[in-house]
Every structure is written in C-alpha cells, then in structure tokens.
C-alpha positions as CSV (number, residue, x, y, z in Angstrom):
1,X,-21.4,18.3,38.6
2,X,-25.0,19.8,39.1
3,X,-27.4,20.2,36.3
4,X,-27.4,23.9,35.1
5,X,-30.6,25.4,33.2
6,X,-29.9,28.4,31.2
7,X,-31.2,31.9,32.0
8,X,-33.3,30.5,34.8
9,X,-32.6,33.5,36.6
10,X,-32.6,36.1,33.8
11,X,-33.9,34.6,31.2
12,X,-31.0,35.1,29.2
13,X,-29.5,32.2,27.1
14,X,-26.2,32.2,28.4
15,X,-25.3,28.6,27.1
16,X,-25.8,30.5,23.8
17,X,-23.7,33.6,24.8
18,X,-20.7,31.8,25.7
19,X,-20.9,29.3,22.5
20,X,-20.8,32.6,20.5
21,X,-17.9,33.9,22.2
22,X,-15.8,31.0,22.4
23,X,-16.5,30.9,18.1
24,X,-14.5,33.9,18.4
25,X,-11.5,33.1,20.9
26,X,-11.2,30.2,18.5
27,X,-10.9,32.1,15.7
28,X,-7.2,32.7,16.8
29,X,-6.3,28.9,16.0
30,X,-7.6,28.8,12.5
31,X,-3.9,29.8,11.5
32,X,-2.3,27.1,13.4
33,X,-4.7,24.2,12.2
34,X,-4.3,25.6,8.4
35,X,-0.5,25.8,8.7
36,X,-0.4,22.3,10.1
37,X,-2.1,21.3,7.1
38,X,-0.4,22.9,4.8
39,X,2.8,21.3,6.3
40,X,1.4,18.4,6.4
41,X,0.7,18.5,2.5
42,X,4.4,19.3,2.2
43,X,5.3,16.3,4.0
44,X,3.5,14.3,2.2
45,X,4.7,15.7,-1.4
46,X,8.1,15.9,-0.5
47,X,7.6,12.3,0.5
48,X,6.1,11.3,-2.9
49,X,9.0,13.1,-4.5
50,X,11.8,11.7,-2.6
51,X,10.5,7.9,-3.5
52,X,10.7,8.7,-7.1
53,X,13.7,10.4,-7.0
54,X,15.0,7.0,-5.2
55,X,13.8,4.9,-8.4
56,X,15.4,7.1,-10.7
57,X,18.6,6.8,-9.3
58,X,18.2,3.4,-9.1
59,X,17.0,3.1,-12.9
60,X,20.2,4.8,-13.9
61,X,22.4,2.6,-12.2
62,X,21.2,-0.1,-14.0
63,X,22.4,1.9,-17.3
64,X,25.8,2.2,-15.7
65,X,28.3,-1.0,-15.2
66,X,29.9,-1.4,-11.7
67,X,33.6,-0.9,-12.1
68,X,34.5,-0.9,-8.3
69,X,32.5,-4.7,-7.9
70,X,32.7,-5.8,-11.5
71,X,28.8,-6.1,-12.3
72,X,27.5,-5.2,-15.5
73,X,24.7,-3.2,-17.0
74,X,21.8,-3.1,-19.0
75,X,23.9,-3.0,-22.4
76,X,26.2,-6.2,-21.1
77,X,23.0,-8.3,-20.6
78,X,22.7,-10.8,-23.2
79,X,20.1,-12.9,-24.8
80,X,20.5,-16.7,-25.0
81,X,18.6,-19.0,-27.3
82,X,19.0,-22.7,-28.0
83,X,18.8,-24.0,-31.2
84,X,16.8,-27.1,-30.2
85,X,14.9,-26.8,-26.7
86,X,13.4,-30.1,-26.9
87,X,17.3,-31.3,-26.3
88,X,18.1,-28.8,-23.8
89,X,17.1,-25.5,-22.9
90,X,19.6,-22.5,-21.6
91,X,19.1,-19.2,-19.1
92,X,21.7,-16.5,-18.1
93,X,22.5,-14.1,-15.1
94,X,24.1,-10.5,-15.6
95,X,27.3,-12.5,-15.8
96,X,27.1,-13.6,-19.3
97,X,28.5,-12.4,-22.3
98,X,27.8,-12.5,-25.9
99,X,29.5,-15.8,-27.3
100,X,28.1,-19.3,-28.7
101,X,28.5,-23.1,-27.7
102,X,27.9,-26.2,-29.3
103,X,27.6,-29.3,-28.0
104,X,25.4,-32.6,-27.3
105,X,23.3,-34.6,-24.1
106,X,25.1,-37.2,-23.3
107,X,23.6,-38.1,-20.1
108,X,21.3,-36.3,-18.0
109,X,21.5,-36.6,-13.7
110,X,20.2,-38.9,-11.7
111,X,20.3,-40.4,-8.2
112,X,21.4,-43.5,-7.6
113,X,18.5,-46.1,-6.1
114,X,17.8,-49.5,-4.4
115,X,15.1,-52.1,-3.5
116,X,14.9,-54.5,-1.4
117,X,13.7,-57.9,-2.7
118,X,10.8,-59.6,0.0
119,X,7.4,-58.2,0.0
120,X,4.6,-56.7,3.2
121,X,1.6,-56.1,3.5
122,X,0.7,-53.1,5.0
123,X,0.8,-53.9,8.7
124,X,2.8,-57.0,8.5
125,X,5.4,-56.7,10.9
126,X,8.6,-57.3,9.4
127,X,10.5,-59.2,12.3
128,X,9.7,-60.0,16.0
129,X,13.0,-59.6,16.8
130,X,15.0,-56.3,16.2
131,X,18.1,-55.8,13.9
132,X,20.1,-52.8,13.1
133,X,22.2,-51.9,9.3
134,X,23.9,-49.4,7.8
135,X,22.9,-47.8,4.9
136,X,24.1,-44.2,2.9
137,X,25.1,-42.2,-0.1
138,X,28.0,-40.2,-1.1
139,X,29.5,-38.9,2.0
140,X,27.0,-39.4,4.5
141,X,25.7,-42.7,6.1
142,X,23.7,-43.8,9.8
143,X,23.3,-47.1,11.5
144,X,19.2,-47.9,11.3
145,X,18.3,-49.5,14.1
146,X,14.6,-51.3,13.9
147,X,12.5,-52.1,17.0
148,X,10.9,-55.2,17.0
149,X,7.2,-55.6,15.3
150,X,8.0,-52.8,13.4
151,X,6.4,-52.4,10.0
152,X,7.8,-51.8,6.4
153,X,5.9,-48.0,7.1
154,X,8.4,-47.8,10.4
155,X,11.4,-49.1,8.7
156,X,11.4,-46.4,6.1
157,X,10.5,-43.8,8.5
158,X,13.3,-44.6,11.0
159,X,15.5,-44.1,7.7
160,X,14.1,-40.8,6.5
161,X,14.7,-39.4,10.1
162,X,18.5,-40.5,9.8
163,X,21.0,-38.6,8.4
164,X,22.5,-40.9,6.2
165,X,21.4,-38.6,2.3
166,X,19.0,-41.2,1.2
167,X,14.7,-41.5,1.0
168,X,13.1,-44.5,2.0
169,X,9.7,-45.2,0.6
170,X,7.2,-48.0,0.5
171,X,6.2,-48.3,-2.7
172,X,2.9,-50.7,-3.1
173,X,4.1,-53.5,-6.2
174,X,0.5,-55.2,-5.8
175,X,-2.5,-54.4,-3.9
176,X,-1.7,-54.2,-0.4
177,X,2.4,-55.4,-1.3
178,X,5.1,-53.0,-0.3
179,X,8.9,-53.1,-0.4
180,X,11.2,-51.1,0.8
181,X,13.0,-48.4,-1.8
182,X,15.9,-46.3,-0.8
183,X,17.0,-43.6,-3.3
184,X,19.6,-41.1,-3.1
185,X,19.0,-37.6,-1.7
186,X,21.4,-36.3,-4.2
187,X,22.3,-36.7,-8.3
188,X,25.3,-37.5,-9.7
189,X,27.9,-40.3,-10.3
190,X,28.8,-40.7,-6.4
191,X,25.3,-41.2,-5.5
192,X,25.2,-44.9,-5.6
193,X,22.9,-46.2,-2.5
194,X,25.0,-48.0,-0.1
195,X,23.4,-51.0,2.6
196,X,25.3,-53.6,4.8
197,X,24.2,-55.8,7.3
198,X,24.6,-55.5,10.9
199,X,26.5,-58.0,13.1
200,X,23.9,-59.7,14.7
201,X,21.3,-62.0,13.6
202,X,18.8,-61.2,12.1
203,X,20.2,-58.8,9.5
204,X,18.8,-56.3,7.1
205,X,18.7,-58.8,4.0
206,X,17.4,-61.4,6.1
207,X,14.5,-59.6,6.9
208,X,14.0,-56.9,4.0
209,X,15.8,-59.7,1.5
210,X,18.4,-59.3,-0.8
211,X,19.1,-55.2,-1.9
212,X,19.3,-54.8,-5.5
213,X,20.5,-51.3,-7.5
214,X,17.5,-50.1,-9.6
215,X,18.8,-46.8,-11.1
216,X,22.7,-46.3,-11.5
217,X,23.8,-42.8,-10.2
218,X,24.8,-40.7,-13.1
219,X,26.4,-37.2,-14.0
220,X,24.9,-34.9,-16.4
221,X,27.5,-34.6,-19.0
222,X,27.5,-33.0,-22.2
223,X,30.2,-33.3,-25.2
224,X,31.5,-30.4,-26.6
225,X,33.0,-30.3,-29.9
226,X,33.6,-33.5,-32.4
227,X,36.2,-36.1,-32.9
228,X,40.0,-36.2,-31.4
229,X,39.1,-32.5,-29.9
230,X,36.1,-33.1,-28.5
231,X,35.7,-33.3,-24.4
232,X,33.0,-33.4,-22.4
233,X,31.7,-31.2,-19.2
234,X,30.2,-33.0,-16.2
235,X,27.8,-32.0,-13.6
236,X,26.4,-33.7,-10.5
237,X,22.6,-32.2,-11.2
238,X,20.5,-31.5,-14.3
239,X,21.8,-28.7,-14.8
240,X,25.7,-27.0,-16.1
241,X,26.1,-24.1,-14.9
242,X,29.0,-21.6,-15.9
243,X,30.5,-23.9,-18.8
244,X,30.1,-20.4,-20.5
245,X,30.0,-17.7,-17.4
246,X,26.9,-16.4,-15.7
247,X,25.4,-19.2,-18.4
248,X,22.7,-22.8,-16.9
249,X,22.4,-25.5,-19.7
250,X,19.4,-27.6,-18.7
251,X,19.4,-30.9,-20.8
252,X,16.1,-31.9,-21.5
253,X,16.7,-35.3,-23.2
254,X,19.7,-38.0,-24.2
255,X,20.4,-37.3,-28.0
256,X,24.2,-37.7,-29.0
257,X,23.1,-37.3,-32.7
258,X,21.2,-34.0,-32.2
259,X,23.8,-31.5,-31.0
260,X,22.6,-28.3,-29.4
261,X,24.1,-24.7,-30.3
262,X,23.3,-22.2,-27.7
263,X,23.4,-18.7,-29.0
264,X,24.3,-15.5,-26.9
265,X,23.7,-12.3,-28.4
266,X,23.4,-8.3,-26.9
267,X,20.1,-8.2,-25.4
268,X,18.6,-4.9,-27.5
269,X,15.0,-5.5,-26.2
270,X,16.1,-5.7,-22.3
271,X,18.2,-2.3,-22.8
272,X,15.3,-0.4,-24.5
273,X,12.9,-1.7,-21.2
274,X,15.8,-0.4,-19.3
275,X,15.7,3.0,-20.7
276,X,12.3,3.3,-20.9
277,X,12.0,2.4,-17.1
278,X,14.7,5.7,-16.9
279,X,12.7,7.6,-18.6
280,X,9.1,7.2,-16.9
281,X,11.1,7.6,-13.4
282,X,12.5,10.7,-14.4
283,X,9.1,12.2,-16.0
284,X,7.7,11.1,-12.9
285,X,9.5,12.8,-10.5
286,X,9.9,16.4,-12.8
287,X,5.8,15.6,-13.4
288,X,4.8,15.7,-9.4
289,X,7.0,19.6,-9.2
290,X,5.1,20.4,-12.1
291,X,2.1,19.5,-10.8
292,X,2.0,20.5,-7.1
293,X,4.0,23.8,-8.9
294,X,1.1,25.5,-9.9
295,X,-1.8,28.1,-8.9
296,X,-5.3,26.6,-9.1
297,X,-7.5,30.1,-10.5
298,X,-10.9,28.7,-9.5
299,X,-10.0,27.4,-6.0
300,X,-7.7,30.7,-5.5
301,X,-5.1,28.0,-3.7
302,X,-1.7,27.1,-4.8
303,X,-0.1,23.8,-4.9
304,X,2.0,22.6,-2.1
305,X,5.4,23.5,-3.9
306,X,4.4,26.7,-5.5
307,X,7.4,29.2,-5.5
308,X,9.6,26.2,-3.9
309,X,12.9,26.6,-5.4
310,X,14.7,23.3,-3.9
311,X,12.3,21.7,-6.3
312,X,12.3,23.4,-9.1
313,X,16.2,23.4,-9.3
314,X,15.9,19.2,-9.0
315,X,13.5,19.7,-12.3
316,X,16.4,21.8,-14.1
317,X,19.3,19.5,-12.9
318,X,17.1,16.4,-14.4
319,X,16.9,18.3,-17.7
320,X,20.4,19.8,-17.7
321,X,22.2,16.3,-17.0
322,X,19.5,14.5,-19.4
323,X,20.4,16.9,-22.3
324,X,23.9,15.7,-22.1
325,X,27.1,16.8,-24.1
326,X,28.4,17.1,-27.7
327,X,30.2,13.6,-26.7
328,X,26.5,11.8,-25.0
329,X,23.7,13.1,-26.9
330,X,20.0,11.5,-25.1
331,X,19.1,11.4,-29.5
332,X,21.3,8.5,-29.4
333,X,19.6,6.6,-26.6
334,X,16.3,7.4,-28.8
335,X,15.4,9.9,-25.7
336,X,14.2,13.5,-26.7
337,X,13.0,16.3,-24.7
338,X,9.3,17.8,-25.7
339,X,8.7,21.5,-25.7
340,X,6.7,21.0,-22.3
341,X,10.4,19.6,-20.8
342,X,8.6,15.7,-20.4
343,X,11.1,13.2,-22.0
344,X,10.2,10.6,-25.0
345,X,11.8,7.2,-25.3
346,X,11.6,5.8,-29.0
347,X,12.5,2.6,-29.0
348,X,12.8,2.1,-33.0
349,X,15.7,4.9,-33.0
350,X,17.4,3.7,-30.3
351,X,17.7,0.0,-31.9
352,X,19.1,1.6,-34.8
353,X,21.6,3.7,-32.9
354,X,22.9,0.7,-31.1
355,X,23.4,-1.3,-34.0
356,X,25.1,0.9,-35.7
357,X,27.2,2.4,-33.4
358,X,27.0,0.3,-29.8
359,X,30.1,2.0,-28.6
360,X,28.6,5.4,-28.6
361,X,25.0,4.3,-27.3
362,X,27.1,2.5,-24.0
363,X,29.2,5.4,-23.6
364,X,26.3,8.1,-23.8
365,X,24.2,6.2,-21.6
366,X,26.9,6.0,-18.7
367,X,27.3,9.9,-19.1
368,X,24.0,10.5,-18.8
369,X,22.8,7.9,-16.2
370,X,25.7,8.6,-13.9
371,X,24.8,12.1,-13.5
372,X,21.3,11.7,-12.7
373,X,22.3,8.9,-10.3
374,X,24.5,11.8,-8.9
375,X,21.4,14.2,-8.9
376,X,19.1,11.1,-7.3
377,X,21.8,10.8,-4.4
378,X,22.7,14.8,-3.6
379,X,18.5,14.4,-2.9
380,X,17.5,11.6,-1.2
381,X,21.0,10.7,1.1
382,X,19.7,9.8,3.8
383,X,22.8,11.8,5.9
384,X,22.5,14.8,3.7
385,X,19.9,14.9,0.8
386,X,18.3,17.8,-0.1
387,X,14.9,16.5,-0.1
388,X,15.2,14.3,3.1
389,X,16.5,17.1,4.8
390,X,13.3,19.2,4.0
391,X,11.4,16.6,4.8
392,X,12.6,16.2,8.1
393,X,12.5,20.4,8.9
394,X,8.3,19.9,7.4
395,X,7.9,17.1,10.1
396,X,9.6,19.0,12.6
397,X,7.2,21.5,12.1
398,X,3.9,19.6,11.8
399,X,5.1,18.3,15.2
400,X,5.6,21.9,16.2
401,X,2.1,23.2,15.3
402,X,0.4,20.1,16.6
403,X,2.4,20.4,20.3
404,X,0.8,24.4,19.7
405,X,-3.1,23.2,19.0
406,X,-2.4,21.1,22.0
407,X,-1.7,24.4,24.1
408,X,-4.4,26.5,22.3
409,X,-6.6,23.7,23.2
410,X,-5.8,23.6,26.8
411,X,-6.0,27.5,27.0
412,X,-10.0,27.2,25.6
413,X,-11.0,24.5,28.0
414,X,-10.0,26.9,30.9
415,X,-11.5,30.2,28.5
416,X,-14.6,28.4,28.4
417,X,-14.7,27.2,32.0
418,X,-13.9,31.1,33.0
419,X,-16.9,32.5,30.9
420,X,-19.3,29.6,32.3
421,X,-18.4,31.1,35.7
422,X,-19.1,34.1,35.2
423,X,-22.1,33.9,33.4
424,X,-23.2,31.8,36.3
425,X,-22.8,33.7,39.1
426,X,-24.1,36.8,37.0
427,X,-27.1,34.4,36.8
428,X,-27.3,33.8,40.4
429,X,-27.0,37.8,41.1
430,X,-29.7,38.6,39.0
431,X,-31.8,35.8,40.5
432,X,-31.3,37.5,44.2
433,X,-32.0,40.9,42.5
434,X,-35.4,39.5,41.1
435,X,-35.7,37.7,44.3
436,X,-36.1,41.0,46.5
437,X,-37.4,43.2,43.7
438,X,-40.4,40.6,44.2
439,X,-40.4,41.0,47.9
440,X,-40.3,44.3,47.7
441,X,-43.4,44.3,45.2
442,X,-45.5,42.7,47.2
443,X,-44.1,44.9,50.5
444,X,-45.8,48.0,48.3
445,X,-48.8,46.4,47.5
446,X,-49.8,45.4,51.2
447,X,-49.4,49.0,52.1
448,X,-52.7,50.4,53.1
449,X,-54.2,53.0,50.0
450,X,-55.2,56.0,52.6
C-alpha cells in the first residue's frame, strides 16, 4: 500500500475527519459490547451460585442416612477412645456404632525372618561356580538361580526381583561383613521364610551356610473377655479391623496384665461441625442473591441479579424448607433464622437438644436436610436444574453477542475503508482543481496590460 499524506491536496485533515466519523458509526455497538458484559456477569454469578448450591446439597446429605445403600449420617458417627493408648490405640469409619470392648495384647504381627550363617565382604564373590535354591513365604515361592562370581549384593538382588513374598538384604555384622537376610513380605503366623537347596552341587547352604529363623512369624491376637469365657481375635497384620464394625484396633505393645477398654460413644462434636458446615453453605448461597440483588445509588447500576426472580424464589425455598414444621423445628438443631433471613448455628443449644432428646434432633435434621437436598438438586441437575439451565441460555447468549461484535466489526473495517476512499479521491479532485486554477492564474497574468 502507498504512503498517503493527509490534505496534501486540500489541506484538509481527512485522517482526522474519518476518525471522527467512524467514533460515531461505532457508537452503534456500544449496546452489543455492554450487553455482552452484562451477560457475561450473569454467567459468572449464576456460576458462583450453582457451586454453592452444589455444597449445600451435599452438606445436607451428610445430615441424612442412606436408606437405599445403607450408609449413615452425621448423627450415626461415633467417637472411639481407648482407655490406655500406650497399649493399643483405636480409629473408626462411618460404619461404627456406639458400643464398648474390652480386651488385652497378646501378641502383636510380625513377619517371619531368616539368616544365613557364613560371612562376605563386600565384593567377595560368593562362589565361582553357580547354584540355584528355592526359597518363599506363605503361598508364594521362586527358584533363585545365582551366576557364577556373583556377590552377596547380587544374590539378594536376584531374590528381591523374584516373586517368591520375601526381602533379601545384606546386612553389614562387622565392618565390611555382610550376610544374607531374607524376611517375609508379609505378617502373620503363615509367614515363616522357607529355603531348600537345589539338586546340584554346590548348594545354597554350602555357599551362603546353614539358614537359621531369626524372628518367628506371628499373628496379632488379642484376648477378649477373662477366664473359661474368654477367646481371643487373630489378625495377620498390626492391626484388627471390624472385631467391632467399621472399628481398627492398633496394638501398640504386649501387656496381657493391662487390658484395654475401647469406648464408642455418639460423636456430638462431629454433628455440630456438620451442621455448622450446613449452615455456612446455605448463608452462602442466599448471601451471593442478596448481594448481586441490589441497586448500587452512587454508581446508578444494579447488581447482576437485580429483579431476577429464579433467584430470589431459590432464597425463599432455602428459608421455607429451613424453617421446618411443628414435627422438625431448625430451634432444635440449635439453627435460628435472624431478622435479615441469615441463619445462626449455636452449638451449646444444640448439645443440649441432643442429649436430651436425640430422637427428635435425628429426626428434625433428616426433614430439614432432605428438603434442601431436594431444593440443591431441582437447581443444579445437570439434565434439568434451574440454575444450570440459565446458565447455559446466559452462555448461549454471550456467544450470540460475541458472534454479533464479530459482524459489527467486519461491517467498520469495510465503513472505514469506504470513507478512506472517498475522502481520497475527493483529495485528488481538489488537487486537479487547484492544479488548473494555478495554470489558469498564471495564464491571466501573462496576458499583456494594454
């Protein structure tokens, strides 16, 4: 493209002319761009909202037990507590139940283990000539079979590669002395370490000499109960798990004499976390309608859903099903509504309630949770939900005003182009007008004067 000067010709600025007009054609897509973003704000609100709608549902489910799958809720969690964790500690899942066991260690897990009885140093080969054996634990064993000039180091690493459920190691007896240890990969009484010789000469123990049992394998097994009655409960690891459902005993020492009494009791601290999780996600989600709800008097703007219905209705369906019945009152949950329609969670009257009556506090709080699970799902499904729904018609049209600024756009490039056109060639009129007014000038002035 040539280089163009500007009112060359007429000394108009005609760069400057067509700047000022096109500030005008583009005054046209000032709408478009401001209902983009105004869509866009939408989008991102709804967005916000939908998320916490999401994690209310999901904190009222926790307040409701799973009858179809059998899972429990926050008021069938228990606490455990051992009477002596220096003897054995104690942890639950959702499973457990409120109950008590007594019982004492008397033997805690271990694998079973083996050396071998000659000595290496550290790149001493142990035999010039190879030989094979068979070693294993449990259920699994392999045939090892050792090259020739191999090392202890090799020996144990030609073992570890197997798949036979032990560990080899060289473990250094005396500086720069090794022998070979094999222990179990598992615990428990059928762990014992298991080597024999191969057929041919030399063999295993002739090499590695004679293989000895360090540790005996062993079951963790704790007695329950005292005298003719008493029986005991066996595990193949450190820790019992289930001898009292959804309940892991994890011994932490051998004392017969010091039994152990593990106590499980209703959890009252994990429900009042779990309601006052409920309640922040519900104040959260009415608190981001309230406050994208209002006007804004020194900006002269409203909030992104000002006058939305959808939303406010959500807002009044969070209230309404919070506020309960004469049968589920939130008071005895320790929930109560504040004249600005935020919720308050005391967890002092709640502990009361439950103690007193726990019945009632269950009860009420699967009423209440399962109808704000309902009103979580009727708005974020992702097939149907209100809000996902409106946010998908938003996006649609932020796409829609976006394809529309690409079409305005295209329709000023060729606007411009048109006006540059024109004001060039009237540049290039007026520059042959000027052209033969100054011929004609000097015509006139050679003229003679008479």
């Amino acid at each position: 493209m040539g280089m163009t000067i500007s009112g060359l010709g007429s000394g108009i600025d005609t760069a400057s002319m067509v700047s000022q007009l096109m500030q005008v054609e583009r005054l046209s897509g000032k709408g478009l761009t401001q209902s983009k973003a105004t869509a866009q704000s939408l989008v991102t609100t709804l967005t916000t909202l939908n998320g916490q709608l999401k994690s209310l549902g999901d904190a009222a489910k926790a307040l409701v037990p799973d009858r179809l799958l059998g899972g429990g809720s926050a008021f069938t969690a228990v606490a455990a507590k051992s009477s002596n964790e220096a003897v054995a500690t104690v942890t639950t899942t959702e499973a457990a139940a409120a109950g008590s066991l007594t019982f004492t260690v008397k033997s805690i897990a271990q694998a079973g283990s083996g050396t071998f009885g000659s000595t290496f140093a550290a790149d001493q080969r142990v035999s010039e000539d190879p030989f094979s054996f068979t070693v294993g634990s449990g259920d699994k064993s392999a045939t090892i079979d050792v090259a020739a000039g191999a090392t202890l180091k090799d020996v144990a690493a030609t073992i570890n590669q197997s798949n036979a459920g032990v560990r080899a190691t060289a473990v250094q007896v005396a500086p720069n002395s090794y022998r070979l240890q094999i222990t179990s990969a598992a615990t428990g009484a059928t762990s014992e370490v298991t080597v024999a010789d191969g057929a041919t000469v030399p063999t295993a123990t002739s090499v590695l000499g004679a293989f000895n049992q360090l540790t005996a394998p062993r079951d963790t097994v704790l007695t329950v109960g005292e005298g003719a009655a008493a029986f005991d409960v066996t595990s193949p690891t450190r820790d019992v798990k289930d001898v009292i459902p959804g309940v892991t005993i994890t011994p932490v020492k051998v004392d017969p004499g010091a039994p152990v009494t593990v106590e499980l009791t209703p959890n009252v601290d994990g429900m009042a976390d779990k309601l006052e999780a409920f309640v922040k996600a519900a104040n959260d989600a009415m608190a981001t309608v309230t406050k994208n709800n209002r006007w804004d008097s020194d900006k002269k703007t409203g909030g992104p859903l000002l006058g939305d219905s959808m939303t406010r209705a959500l807002v009044q369906d969070i209230q309404n099903s919070i506020s309960g019945s004469s049968t589920a009152t939130p008071a005895s949950l320790g929930i109560s509504m504040e004249r600005d329609g935020t919720l308050k969670f005391d967890k002092s009257k709640f502990t009361a309630s439950y103690k007193s009556d726990p019945d009632t506090v269950v009860a009420a709080a699967a009423t209440i949770a399962s109808k704000i699970a309902d009103v979580s799902k009727r708005a974020t499904s992702a097939a149907d939900g209100t809000v996902t729904m409106r946010i998908q018609a938003e996006q649609d049209s932020v796409k829609g005003y976006s394809d529309q600024l690409v079409k305005f756009e295209q329709r000023m490039t060729l606007r411009e182009q048109t006006l540059k056109q024109q004001f060039s060639a009237m540049e290039s009129l007026l520059s042959k007008m000027q052209a033969q007014g100054n011929w004609l000038s000097g015509q006139l002035a050679a003229l003679p004067t008479g």
